[in-house]
C-alpha positions in Angstrom: 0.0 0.0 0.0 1.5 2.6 -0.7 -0.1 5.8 -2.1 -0.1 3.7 -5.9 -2.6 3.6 -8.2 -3.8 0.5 -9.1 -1.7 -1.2 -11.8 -2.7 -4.5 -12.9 -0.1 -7.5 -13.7 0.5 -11.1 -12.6 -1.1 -13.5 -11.8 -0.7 -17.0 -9.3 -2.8 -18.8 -6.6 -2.1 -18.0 -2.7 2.3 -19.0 -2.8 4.8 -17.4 -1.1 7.6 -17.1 -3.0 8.8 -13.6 -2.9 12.2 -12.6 -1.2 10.8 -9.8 0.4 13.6 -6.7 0.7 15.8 -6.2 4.0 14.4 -3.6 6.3 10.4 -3.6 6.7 10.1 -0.8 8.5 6.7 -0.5 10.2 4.1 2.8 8.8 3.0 5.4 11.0 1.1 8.7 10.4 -0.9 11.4 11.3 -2.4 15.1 10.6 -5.0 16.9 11.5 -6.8 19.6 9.6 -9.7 21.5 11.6 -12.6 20.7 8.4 -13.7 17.5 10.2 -13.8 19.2 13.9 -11.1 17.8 15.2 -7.6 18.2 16.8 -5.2 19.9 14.5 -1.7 17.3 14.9 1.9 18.2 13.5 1.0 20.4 10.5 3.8 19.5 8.1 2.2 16.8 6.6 4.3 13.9 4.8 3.2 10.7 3.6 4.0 7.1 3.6 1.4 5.3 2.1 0.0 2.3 1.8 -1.1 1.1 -1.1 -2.8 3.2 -3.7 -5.3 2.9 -5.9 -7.3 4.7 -8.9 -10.3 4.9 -10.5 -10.5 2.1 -13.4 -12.8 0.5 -15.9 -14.5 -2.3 -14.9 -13.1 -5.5 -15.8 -16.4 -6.9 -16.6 -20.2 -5.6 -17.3 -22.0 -5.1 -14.1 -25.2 -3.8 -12.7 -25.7 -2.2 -10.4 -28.9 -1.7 -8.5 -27.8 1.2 -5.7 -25.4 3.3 -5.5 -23.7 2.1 -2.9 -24.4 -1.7 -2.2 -21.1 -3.2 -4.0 -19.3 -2.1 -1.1 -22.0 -2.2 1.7 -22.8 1.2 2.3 -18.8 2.2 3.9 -20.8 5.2 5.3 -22.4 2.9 8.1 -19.5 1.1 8.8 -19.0 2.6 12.1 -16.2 3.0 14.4 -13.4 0.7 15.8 -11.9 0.9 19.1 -7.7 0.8 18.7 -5.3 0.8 21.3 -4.4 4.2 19.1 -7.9 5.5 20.1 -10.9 5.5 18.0 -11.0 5.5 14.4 -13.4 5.6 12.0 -13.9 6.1 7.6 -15.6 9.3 6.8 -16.3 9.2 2.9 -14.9 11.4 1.1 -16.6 14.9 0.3 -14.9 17.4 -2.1 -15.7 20.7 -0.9 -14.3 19.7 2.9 -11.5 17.1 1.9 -9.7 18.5 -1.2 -7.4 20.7 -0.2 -6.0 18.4 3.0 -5.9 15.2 0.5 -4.5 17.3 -2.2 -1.8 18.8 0.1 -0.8 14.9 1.2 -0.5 14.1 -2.4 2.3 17.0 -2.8 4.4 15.3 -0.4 7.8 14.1 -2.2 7.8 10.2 -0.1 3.5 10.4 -1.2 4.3 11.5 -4.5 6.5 8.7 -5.9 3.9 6.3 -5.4 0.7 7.8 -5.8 1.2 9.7 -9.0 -0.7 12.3 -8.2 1.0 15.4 -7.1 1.0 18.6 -8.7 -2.4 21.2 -9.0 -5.2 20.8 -7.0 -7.0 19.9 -9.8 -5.1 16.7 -10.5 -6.2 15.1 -6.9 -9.6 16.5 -7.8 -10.0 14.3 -10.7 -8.9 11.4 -9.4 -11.4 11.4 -6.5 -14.2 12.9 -8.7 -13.9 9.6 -10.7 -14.4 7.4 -7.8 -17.3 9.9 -6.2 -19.1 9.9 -9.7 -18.8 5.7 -10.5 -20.8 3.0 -9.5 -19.5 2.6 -5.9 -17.0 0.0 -6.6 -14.4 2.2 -5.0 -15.1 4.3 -2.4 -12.2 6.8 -0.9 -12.3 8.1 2.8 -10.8 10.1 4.9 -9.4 8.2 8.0 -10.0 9.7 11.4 -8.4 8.9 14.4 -10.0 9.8 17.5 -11.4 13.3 15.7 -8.3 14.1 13.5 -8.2 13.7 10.1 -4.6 11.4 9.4 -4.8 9.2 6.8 -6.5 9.1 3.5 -8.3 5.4 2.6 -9.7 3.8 -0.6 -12.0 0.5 -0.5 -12.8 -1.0 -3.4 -14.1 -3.7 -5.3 -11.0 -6.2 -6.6 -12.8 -8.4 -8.1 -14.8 -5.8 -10.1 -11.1 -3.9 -11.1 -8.6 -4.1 -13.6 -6.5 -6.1 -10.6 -8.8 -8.7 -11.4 -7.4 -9.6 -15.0 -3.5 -10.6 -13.1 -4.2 -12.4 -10.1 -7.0 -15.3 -9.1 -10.2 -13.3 -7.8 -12.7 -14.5 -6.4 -15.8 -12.9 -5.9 -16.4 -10.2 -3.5 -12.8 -9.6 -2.6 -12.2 -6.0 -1.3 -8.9 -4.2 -1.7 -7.5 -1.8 0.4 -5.0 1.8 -0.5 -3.5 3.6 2.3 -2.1 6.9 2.3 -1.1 7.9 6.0 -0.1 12.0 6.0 2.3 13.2 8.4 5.5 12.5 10.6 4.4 12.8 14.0 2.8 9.2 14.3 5.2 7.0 11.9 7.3 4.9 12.8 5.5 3.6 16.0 3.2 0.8 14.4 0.4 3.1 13.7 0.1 2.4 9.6 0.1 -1.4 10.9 -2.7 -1.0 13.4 -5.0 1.0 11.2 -4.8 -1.7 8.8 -5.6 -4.3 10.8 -8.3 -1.7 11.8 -10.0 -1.6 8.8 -9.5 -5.6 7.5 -11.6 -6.1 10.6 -14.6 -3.6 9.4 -14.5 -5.4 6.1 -14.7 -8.7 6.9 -17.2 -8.0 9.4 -19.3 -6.1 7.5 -18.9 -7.4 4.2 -20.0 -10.7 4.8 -19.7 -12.4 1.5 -16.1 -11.3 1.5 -13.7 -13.8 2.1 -10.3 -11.9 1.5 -9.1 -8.7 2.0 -6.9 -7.6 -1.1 -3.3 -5.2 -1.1 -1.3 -4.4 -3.9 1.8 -2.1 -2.8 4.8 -1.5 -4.6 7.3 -4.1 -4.3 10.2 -1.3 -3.9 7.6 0.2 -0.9 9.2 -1.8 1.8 7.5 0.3 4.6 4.3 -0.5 3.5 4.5 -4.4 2.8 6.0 -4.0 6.3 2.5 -2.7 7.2 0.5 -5.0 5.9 2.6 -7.9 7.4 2.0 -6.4 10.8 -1.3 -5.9 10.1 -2.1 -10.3 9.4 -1.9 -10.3 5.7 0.4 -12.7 4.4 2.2 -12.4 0.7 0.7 -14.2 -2.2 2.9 -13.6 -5.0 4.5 -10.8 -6.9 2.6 -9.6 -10.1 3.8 -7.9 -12.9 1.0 -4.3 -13.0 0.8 -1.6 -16.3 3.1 0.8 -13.6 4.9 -1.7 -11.0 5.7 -4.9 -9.8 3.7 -5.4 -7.1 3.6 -7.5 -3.9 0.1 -9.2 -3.6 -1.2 -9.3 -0.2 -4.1 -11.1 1.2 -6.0 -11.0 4.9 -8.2 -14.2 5.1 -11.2 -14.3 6.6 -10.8 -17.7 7.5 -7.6 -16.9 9.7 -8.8 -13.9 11.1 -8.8 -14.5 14.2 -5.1 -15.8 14.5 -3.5 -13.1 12.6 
């Protein structure tokens, strides 16, 4: 995970075969921004990310009957209670979100994996792509006991280009992290947030069965994440953009991880 878009390529069932790099360092994050009523943290705001994701065609006709029922309504999700405090998604809106998301995006360690740096505008279309679709992705704004820190999208693998290089199954949800600012990394917190949010997937998604990553293979601090967080590494795939480590959160093994 980390700030990427979604690049397709590869393929394999559930192996582990990769020789992951030397020194998975774990994510942290955090910073605030007053829109959302909360707490304003460390206001210099640099990202590591985890895992990234962009609006794509759909890899295969679909219909749709609401808006928002490929993904379960993420709205409603509600919260969950982390030894980091309370956290919950807050979908995306434009008018409130846009600048902070935007100003994430800009940061150089954000920017080399999310591709999306530059104007305002540029973060603007990217989101309104998602906000305007069918609901197969969804992007947040993750907030951490009031304070906006981290910037989330959920969506539909099995409905995305992702789909055509690895072996989906139906239903499987993906996740893209970006975490914005210094003051929390590097103490676990990109980890725990993960975790976090694989748990209000596979509890409220109920005919999910696997929680979906696809960071950057070079994006050590992010597979490092994820690890931490109880997925485990399926393969590497060849995307469009990147060689990619596949990770997967069972819900089978949930429990254990």
């Amino acid at each position: 995970m980390s700030g990427e878009r979604p690049r397709a390529g590869g393929h394999s069932e559930d192996t582990l075969d990769l020789r992951l790099p030397d020194g998975l360092i774990a994510l942290a994050t955090a910073d605030a921004l007053d829109g959302h009523g909360a707490r304003r943290r460390d206001e210099d705001t640099t990202q590591s990310s985890v895992s990234v994701a962009a609006t794509v065609e759909p890899s295969r006709p679909f219909v749709v009957p609401r808006h928002d029922d490929l993904l379960d309504r993420v709205a409603e999700w509600g919260p969950a209670d982390t030894p980091a405090g309370v956290f919950r998604l807050v979908p995306v809106r434009l008018e409130r979100d846009l600048p902070l998301i935007s100003r994430w995006m800009n940061d150089p360690a954000a920017a080399a994996f999310w591709e999306l740096s530059g104007p305002q505008d540029v973060t603007e279309g990217h989101l309104r792509a998602q906000l305007a679709g069918d609901g197969r992705s969804v992007p947040c704004i993750g907030v951490l006991d009031g304070a906006p820190m981290s910037y989330w999208e959920i969506y539909r693998a099995d409905l995305d280009p992702l789909a055509r290089h690895y072996p989906a199954r139906p239903h499987d949800t993906g996740i893209h992290l970006l975490v914005g600012g210094v003051a929390d990394r590097g103490h676990g917190l990109g980890g725990l947030l993960l975790r976090a949010v694989a748990d209000l997937v596979l509890a409220q998604r109920p005919s999910c069965a696997r929680v979906i990553a696809e960071p950057d293979i070079r994006n050590t601090p992010s597979i490092a994440a994820f690890l931490t967080a109880g997925f485990r590494f399926s393969a590497e795939v060849d995307l469009p953009a990147k060689r990619a480590a596949l990770m997967v959160r069972d819900r089978a093994v949930r429990h254990l991880a």
